[in-house]
C-alpha positions in Angstrom: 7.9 6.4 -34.8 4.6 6.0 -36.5 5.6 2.5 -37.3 5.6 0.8 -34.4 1.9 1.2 -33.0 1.7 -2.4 -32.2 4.3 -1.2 -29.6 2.7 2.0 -28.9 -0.6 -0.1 -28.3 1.1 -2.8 -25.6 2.5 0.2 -23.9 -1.0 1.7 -23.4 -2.1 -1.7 -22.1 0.4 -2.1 -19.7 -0.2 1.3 -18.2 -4.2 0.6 -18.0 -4.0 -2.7 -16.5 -0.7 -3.4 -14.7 0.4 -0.2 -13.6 0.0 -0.6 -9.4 -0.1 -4.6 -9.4 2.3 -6.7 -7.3 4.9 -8.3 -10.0 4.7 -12.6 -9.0 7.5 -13.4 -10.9 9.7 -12.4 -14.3 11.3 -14.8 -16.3 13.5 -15.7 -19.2 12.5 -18.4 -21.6 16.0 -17.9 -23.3 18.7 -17.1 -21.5 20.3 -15.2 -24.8 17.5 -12.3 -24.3 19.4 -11.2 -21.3 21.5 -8.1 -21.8 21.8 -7.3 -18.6 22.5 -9.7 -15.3 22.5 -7.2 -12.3 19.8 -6.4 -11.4 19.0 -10.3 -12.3 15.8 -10.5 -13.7 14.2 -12.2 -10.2 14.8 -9.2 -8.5 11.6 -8.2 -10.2 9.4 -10.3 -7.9 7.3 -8.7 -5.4 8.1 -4.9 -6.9 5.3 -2.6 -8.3 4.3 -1.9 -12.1 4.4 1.5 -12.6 4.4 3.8 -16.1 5.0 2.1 -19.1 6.7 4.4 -22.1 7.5 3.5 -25.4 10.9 5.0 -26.6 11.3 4.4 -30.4 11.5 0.4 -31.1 11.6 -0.2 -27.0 9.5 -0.7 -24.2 10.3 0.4 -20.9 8.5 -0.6 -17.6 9.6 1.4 -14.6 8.9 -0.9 -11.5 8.8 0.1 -7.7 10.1 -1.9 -4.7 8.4 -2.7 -1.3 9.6 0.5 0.7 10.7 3.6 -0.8 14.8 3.0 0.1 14.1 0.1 -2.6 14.6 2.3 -5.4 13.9 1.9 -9.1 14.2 -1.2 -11.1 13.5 -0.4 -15.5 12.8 -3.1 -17.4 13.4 -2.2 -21.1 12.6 -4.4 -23.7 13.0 -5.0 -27.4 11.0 -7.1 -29.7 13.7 -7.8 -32.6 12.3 -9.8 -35.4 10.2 -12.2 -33.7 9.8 -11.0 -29.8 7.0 -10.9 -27.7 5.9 -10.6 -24.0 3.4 -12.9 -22.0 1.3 -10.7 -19.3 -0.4 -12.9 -16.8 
């Protein structure tokens, strides 16, 4: 989608400068953004950044845990109208 290269752009930035750091913390400021409660959103602390994808109008961040039997955790995000993320 040649439309959405702001979101084509974050995804690139994620990938070259979060992919392999330690996730602190993930949070909400709203809880109306949530789509999804389990995993709940805190399970995110302490897991990995890996690849980050665009897929059409979404952003999806696949995340690692601790030990290998953690599994995957992907957090997949929308922007809507007026959405945005805050990277520390």
């Amino acid at each position: 989608m040649p439309e959405m290269p702001e979101t084509e752009a974050l995804a690139r930035f994620l990938t070259e400068r979060a992919a392999g750091r330690r996730i602190e913390q993930a949070r909400a400021f709203n809880a109306a953004v949530l789509k999804t409660f389990d995993p709940p959103l805190e399970a995110l602390a302490g897991r990995t950044v890996g690849a980050t994808t665009r897929h059409g109008k979404f952003l999806a961040i696949e995340t690692a845990g601790a030990t290998p039997g953690d599994g995957t955790i992907l957090l997949v995000i929308h922007f809507a109208l007026a959405g945005w993320l805050r990277w520390y």
